[in-house]
C-alpha positions, 0 to 999 in steps of 0.5 A: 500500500503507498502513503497515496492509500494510507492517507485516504485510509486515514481520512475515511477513519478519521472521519469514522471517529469524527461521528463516533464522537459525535454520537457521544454527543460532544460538541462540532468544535470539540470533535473536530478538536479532538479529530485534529489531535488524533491524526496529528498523534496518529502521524506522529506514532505512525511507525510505531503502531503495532496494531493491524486494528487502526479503528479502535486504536484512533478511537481510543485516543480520541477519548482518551484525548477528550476526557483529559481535557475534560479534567484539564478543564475541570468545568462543570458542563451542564450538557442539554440536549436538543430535546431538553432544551425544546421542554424547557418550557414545559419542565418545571427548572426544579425538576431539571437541577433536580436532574443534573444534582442526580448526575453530579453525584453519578459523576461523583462516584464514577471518578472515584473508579477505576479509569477502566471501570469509570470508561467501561459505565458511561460507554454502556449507560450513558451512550448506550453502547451494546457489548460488541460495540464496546468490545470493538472499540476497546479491542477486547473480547465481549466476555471481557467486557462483560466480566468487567462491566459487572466488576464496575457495576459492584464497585459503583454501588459499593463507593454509591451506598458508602457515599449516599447512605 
């Protein structure tokens, strides 16, 4: 394969990733942030990649990418949706901070977690990944996944019935 084909290899994947995070709902800007910064370390650790499976690699980079910016950045992201914000009007706002106060103390235990565990929930919960997909995406096996995600779940209700008795 020549540099003409990697690259628009690399392009098509990029743009792959691009919707991915998307999907996770993550900001145009934020994305094509996040893409930009992939492919430059892709670039850059072009001749050192070891794995034939370049998806998951650029994929795991990216939200690595994206949530240590998150913690470099440290800011509280009230994060509404397009259809939340269309029933602002109809919701009552104490039932709306109501709703975020409940993910602040989710957001609260899952950062007590290990990192894996902490990835391995909100891939599952919160953008409602099925286990193949996760599998794929972090290269392991959907037994794996599986094993791990009910090793996060325990230790998510042990730090939660600590925490919130």
């Amino acid at each position: 394969m020549n540099n003409s084909d990697d690259l628009r290899n690399l392009n098509s994947e990029l743009n792959f990733v691009y919707r991915y995070l998307r999907k996770l709902k993550i900001s145009h800007e934020d994305a094509e942030d996040i893409v930009q910064e992939t492919a430059y370390k892709f670039l850059q650790y072009y001749d050192s990649i070891r794995t034939p499976k370049i998806r998951s690699w650029l994929i795991r980079v990216a939200i690595n990418f994206y949530y240590d910016q998150l913690r470099k950045n440290n800011r509280v992201k009230l994060d509404l949706r397009e259809d939340q914000v269309k029933t602002l009007s109809k919701d009552l706002p104490e039932e709306i901070l109501l709703s975020h106060e409940h993910w602040s103390e989710i957001e609260c235990i899952l950062s007590k977690l290990k990192p894996r565990y902490r990835e391995l929930l909100l891939l599952k919960y919160k953008w409602d990944l099925k286990y193949d997909e996760i599998a794929k995406i972090l290269d392991m096996k959907v037994n794996t996944i599986k094993t791990f995600l009910a090793r996060a779940r325990k230790e998510f209700a042990k730090l939660y019935r600590e925490v919130y008795r």
